[in-house]
Steps between C-alpha positions, in 0.01 A plus 500: 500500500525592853470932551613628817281742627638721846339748683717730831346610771765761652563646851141328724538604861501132582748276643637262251439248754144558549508489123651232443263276739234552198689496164615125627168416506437557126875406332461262198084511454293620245402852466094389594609334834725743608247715487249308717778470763607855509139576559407240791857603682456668811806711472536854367739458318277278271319807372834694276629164438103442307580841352831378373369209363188686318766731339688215358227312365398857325813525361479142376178580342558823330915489405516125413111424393514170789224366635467440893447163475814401383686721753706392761737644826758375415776767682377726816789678711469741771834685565558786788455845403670770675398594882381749641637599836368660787565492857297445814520633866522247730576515919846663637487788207636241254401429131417168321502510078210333337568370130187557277561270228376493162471250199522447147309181368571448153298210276528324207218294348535277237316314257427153533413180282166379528460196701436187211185279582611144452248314294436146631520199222163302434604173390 
């Protein structure tokens, strides 16, 4: 029985693209080595995307009873948010816009079969 557990993470002044650099990096892995990624990355954006990730496992936990073992990344998206947008002086009295972008990450974790040891034969 596979429960899909998601978690949102709305409106982080981050650029999806910066975003998405470190949600690729933990696509398809298991809740326990995500986590050991997220927290030997190097980029800022690894520190919500860890918060996203403990919220989900929480909700695993306490709405579905799962265990973190068993728990797996299995969907991770980071879509744009809307901009915010401001303008900068530049030379010859004109103005440039600059785009602040924002993010929503959404996740879903699911629950996965435990790996079968094969026994060897003995003949």
């Amino acid at each position: 029985m596979n429960q899909a557990v998601t978690a949102k993470l709305s409106y982080l002044r981050m650029s999806p693209r910066k975003a998405r650099l470190v949600v690729d990096l933990i696509r398809g892995r298991r809740v326990a080595k995500a986590l050991e990624i997220l927290t030997l990355s190097n980029k800022l954006a690894a520190k919500p995307i860890i918060k996203l990730l403990n919220s989900a496992i929480a909700n695993a936990q306490h709405n579905f009873k799962l265990g973190t073992e068993n728990l797996a990344v299995t969907t991770i998206m980071v879509d744009g948010g809307p901009m915010l947008k401001r303008w900068m002086p530049k030379a010859h009295g004109r103005a440039t816009p600059i785009r602040e972008r924002t993010s929503h990450i959404s996740l879903i974790l699911t629950e996965v079969a435990k790996p079968v040891k094969k026994v060897k034969k003995t003949s």
